[in-house]
DOMAR-760278 format. One record per atom (N, C-alpha, C): x, y, z; residue in one letter. Coordinates in steps of 0.001 Angstrom, whole numbers, plus 500000, padded with zeros to 6 digits. Layout:
DOMAR-760278
XYZA;...
***
This chain:
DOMAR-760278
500848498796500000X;500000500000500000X;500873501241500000X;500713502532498807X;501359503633499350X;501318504734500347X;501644505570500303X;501770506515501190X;500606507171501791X;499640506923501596X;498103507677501095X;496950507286500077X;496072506706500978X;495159506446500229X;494433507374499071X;493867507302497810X;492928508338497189X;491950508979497803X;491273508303499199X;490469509139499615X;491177509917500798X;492306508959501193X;493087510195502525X;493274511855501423X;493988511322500209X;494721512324499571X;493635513683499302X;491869513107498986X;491202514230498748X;490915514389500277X;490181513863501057X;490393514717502827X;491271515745502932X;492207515420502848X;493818516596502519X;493426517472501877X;493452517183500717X;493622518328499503X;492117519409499725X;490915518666500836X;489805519860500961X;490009520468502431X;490907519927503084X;491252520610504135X;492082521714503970X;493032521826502970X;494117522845502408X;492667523739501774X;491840523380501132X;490909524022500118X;490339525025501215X;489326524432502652X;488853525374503774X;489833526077504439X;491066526005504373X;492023527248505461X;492177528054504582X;492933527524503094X;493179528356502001X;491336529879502440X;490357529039502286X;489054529560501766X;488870530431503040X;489658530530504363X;488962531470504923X;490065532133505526X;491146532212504607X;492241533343504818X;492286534105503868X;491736535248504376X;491794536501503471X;493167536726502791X;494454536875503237X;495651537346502753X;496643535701502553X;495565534902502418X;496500533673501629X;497296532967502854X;498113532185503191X;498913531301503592X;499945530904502902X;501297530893504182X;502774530137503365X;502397528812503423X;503061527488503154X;503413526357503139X;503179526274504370X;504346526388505342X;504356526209506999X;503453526203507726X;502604527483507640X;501541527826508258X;500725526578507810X;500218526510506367X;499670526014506379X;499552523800506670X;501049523474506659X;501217522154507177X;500927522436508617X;501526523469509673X;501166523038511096X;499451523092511078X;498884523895510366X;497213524440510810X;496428522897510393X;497306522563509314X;496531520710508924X;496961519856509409X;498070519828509847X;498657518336510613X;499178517650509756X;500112518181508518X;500616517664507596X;502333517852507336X;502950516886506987X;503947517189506337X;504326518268505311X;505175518757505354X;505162520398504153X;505339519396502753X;506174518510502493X;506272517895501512X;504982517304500799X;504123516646501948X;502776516709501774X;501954517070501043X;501830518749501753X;500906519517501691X;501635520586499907X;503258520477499873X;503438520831498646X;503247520190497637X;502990518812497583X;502102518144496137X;500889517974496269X;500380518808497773X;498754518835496757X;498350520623496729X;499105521275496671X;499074522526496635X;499610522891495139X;500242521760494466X;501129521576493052X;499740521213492278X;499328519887492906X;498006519405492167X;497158520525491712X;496339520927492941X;495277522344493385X;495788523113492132X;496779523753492209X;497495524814491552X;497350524381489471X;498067523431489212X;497690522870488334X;496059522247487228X;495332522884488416X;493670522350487996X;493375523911487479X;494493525109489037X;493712526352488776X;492800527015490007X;492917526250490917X;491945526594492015X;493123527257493282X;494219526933493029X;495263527660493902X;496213528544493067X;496939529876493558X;497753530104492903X;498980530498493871X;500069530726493695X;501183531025494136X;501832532767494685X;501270533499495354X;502288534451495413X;503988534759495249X;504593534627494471X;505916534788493792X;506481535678494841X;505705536738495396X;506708537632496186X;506822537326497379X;505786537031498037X;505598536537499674X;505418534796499873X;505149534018499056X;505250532841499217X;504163532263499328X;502871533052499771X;501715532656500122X;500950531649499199X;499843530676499243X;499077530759498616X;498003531449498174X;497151531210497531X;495957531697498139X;494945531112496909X;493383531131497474X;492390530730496764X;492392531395495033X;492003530713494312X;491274531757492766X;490253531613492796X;489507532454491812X;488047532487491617X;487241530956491064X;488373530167490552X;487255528836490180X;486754528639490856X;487010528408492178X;485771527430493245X;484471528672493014X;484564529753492903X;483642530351493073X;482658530115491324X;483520529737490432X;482498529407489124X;481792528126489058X;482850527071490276X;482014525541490565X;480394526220491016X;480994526915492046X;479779527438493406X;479040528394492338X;478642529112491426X;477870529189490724X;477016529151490093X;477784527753489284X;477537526258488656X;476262525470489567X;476601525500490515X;475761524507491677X;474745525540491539X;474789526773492336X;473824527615493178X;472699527503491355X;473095527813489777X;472335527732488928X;471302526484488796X;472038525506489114X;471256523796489053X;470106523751489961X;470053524517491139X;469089524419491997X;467621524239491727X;467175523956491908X;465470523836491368X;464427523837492435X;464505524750493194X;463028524612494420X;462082523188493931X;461726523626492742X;460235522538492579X;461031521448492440X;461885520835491592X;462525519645491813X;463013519370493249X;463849520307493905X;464254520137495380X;462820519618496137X;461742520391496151X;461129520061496912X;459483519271496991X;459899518798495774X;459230517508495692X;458812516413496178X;459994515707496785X;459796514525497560X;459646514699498584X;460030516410499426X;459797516038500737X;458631516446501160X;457592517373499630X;455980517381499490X;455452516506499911X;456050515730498812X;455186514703498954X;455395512914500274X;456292513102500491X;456456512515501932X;455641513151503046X;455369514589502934X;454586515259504175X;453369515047503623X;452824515108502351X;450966514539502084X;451026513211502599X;451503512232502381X;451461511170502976X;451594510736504232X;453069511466505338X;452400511311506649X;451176512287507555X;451226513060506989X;450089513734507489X;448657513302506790X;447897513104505509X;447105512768504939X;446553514173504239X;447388515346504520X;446332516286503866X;447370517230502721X;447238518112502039X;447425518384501207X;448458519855501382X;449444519519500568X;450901520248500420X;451011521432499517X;451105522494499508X;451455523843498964X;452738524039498873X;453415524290497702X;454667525280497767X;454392526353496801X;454795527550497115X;454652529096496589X;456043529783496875X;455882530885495915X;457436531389495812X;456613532515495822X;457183534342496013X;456984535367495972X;457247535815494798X;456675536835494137X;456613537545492674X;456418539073493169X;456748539554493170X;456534541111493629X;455933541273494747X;454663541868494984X;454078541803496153X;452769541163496607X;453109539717495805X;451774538661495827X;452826537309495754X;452083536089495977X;452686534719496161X;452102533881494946X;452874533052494733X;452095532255493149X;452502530564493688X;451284529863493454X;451241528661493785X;452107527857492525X;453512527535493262X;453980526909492100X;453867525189492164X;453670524521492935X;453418523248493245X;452392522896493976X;451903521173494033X;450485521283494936X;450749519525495105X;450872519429496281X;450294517637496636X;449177517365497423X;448381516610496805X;446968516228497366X;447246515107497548X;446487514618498920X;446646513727499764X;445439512552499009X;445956511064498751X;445227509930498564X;444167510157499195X;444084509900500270X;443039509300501629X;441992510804501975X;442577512152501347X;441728513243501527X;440485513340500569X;439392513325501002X;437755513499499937X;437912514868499540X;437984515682500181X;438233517425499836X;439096517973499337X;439001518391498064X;439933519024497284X;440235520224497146X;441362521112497523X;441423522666497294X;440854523867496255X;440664524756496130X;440536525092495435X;441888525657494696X;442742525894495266X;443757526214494449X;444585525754493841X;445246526070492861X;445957525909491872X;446996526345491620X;447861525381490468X;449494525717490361X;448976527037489378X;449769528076489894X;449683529374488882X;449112530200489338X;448103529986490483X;446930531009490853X;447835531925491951X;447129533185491844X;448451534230492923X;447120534604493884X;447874535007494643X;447285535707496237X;447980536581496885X;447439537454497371X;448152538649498207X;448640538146499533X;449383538790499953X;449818537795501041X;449411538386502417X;448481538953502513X;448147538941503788X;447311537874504266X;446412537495503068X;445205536932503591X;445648534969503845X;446803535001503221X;447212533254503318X;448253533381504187X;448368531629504838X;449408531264505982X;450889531515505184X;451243531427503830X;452585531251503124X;452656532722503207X;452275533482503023X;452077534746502754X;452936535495503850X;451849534934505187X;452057535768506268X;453835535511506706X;453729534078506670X;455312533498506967X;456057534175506214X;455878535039504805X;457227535713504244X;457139537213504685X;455487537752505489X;456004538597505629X;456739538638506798X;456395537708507658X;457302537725508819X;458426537860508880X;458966538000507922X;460633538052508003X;460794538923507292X;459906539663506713X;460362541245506032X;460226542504507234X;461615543293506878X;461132544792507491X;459711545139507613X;459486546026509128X;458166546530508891X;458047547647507774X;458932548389507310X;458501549678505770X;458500548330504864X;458761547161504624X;458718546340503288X;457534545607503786X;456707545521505148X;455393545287505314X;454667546290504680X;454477547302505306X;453993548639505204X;453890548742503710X;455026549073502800X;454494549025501199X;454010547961500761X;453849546762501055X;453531545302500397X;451701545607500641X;451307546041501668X;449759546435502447X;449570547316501055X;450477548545501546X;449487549692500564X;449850549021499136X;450332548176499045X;450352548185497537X;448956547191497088X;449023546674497864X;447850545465497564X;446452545675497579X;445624545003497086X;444309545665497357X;443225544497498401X;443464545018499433X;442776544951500242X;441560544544500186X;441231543048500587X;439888542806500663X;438808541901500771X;438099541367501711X;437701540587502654X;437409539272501867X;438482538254501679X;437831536582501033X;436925535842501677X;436846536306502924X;435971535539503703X;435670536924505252X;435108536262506534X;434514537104506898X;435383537103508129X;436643536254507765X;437781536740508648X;438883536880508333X;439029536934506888X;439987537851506347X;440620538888507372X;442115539378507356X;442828540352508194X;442471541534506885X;441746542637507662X;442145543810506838X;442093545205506851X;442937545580508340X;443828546053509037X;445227545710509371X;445805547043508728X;447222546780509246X;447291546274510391X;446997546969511350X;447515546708512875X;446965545424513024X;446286544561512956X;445667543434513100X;446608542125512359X;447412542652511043X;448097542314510546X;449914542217511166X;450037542909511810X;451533543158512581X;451250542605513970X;449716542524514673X;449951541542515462X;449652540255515311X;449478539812513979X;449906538140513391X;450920537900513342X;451613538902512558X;453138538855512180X;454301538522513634X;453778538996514492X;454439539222515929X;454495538180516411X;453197537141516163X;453096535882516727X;453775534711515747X;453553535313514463X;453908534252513879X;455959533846513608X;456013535315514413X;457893535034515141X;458135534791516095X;456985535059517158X;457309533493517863X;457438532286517879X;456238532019517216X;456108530349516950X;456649530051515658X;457515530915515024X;458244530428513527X;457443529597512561X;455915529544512854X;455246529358511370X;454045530288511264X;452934530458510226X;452011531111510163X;450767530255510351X;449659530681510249X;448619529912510012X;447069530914509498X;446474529903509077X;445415530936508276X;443979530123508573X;443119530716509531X;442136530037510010X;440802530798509467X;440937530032508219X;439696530434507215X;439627531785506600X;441058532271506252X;440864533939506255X;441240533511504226X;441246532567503857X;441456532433502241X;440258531810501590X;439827530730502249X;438755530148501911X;437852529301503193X;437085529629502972X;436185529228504196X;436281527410504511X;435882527431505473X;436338525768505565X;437761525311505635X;438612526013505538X;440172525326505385X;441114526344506344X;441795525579506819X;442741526362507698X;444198525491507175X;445110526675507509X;446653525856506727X;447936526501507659X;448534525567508013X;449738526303508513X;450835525996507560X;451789526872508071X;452599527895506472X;454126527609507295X;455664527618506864X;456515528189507309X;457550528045505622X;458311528984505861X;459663529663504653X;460335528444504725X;460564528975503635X;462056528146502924X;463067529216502546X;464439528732502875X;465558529524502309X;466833529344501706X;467445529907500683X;468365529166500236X;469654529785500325X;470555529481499770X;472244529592499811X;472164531119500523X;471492532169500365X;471978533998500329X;471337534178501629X;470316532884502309X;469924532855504208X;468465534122503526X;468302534255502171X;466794534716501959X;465679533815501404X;464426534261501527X;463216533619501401X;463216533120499986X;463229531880499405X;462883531264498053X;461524530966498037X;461017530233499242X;459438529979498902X;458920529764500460X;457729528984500397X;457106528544501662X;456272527238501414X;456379526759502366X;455199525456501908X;454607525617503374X;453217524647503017X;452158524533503996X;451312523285504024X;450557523211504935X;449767521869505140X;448392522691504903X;447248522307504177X;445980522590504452X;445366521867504469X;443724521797505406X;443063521014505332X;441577521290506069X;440297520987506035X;439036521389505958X;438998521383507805X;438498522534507992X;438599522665509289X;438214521138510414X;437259520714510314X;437011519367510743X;438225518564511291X;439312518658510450X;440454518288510696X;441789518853511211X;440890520256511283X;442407520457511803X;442123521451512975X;442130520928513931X;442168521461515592X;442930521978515619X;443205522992516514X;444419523246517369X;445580522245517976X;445154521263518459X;446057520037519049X;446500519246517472X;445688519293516480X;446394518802515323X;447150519711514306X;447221520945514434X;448193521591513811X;449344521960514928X;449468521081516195X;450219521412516957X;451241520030516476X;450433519244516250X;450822518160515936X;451391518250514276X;450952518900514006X;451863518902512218X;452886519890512117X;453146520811512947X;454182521916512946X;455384521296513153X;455821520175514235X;457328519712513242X;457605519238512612X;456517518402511660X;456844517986510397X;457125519024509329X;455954520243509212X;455983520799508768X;457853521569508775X;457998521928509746X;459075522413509947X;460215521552509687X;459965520407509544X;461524519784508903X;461645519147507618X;460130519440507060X;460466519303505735X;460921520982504545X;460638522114505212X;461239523131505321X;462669523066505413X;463162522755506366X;464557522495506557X;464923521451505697X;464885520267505777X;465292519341504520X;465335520708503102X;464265521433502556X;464282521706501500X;464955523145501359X;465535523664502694X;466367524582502782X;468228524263502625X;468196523072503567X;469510522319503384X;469675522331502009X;469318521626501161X;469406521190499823X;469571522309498746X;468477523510499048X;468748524628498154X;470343525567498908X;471151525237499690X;472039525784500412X;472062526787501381X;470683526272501914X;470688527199502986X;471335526570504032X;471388527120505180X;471844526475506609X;470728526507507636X;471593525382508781X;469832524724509371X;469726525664510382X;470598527007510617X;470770527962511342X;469543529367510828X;469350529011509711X;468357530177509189X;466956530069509581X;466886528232509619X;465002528181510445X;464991528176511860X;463866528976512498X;463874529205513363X;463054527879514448X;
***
């Protein structure tokens, strides 16, 4: 056996890649064998390798290394491939199935939400009325409220006056102030919920999704015909809800530090 396995050698070569990546003014050789626990001889043929692909380069005057911009055209590359609706597909549809009721994901468009995906539950008789494509203002839905929760109150404040205001049902929010103390609650308890204020009969709890930049990409939600959904049972679906959020935040590059 030689000196180093192929997979010791890449362990190595991404450990040089993270010190390199979070030293601003680069690293010598030295520094950088004591900071890895490596031999300099080591750490100089895979700093030769690195260098040779293009992802390291050499300071000539000071000795340093330091990072180049490729990793940042890989990381690009990736952040372009992303696909919310492909990302968050399976873990839709894993949550219609343990819960039994029916899955929303929506993304924001200016200052309204657009239903871009929908899983309906087998075992559910009641079918939504909504639809992939159909938009809504976001006061009056649980996805809605969850994105405004995490906006400034002036990016509340213009999202209100911009919208037009106006009662879907007969508990529709439609007052500001009535609206900022949803918002208040719904950062406590880090999801939203909408108890018949979109369509009568259905209540839905809501929480964000976020990706690589730690901002809002979309939201998903559980809805289902009031009958079914108590208080003790949307108490009961809020950590599912919430970790299939996270699953679909992980994946778009967010961190599990951004859900609350």
């Amino acid at each position: 056996m030689g000196e180093q396995s192929p997979v010791q050698s890449i362990d190595r070569a991404f450990s040089l890649l993270e010190l390199l990546c979070a030293s601003r003014d680069g690293l010598p050789i030295h520094a950088l064998s004591e900071a890895a626990g490596l031999h300099k001889s080591t750490v100089h043929r895979l700093l030769a390798a690195m260098a040779a692909r293009g992802y390291v380069r050499k300071d000539e005057d000071s000795g340093r290394y330091r990072m180049t911009t490729r990793i940042c055209e890989l990381s690009a590359q990736v952040v372009e491939s992303l696909d919310i609706l492909q990302i968050a597909r399976p873990p839709m549809e894993t949550l219609s199935r343990s819960t039994g009721e029916t899955v929303h994901l929506v993304v924001r468009e200016g200052d309204e939400i657009v239903y871009v995906n929908k899983v309906e539950s087998d075992v559910s008789s009641m079918r939504m009325f909504s639809r992939i494509g159909m938009r809504r203002p976001m006061y009056c839905t649980a996805v809605g409220k969850a994105i405004l929760s995490e906006l400034p109150d002036e990016e509340v404040d213009r999202i209100w006056n911009a919208s037009d205001i106006q009662p879907y049902t007969e508990h529709t929010i439609v007052s500001l102030e009535r609206l900022k103390v949803a918002l208040a609650s719904i950062r406590r308890r880090g999801c939203a919920y909408d108890n018949q204020e979109n369509e009568l009969g259905v209540r839905c709890i809501a929480a964000t999704i976020h990706d690589y930049t730690g901002g809002i990409c979309g939201a998903l939600s559980i809805s289902a015909p009031m009958l079914r959904m108590s208080d003790s049972k949307i108490a009961q679906l809020q950590p599912q809800l919430m970790a299939a959020c996270r699953k679909i935040s992980l994946a778009m590059g967010g961190s599990d530090a951004v859900q609350r």
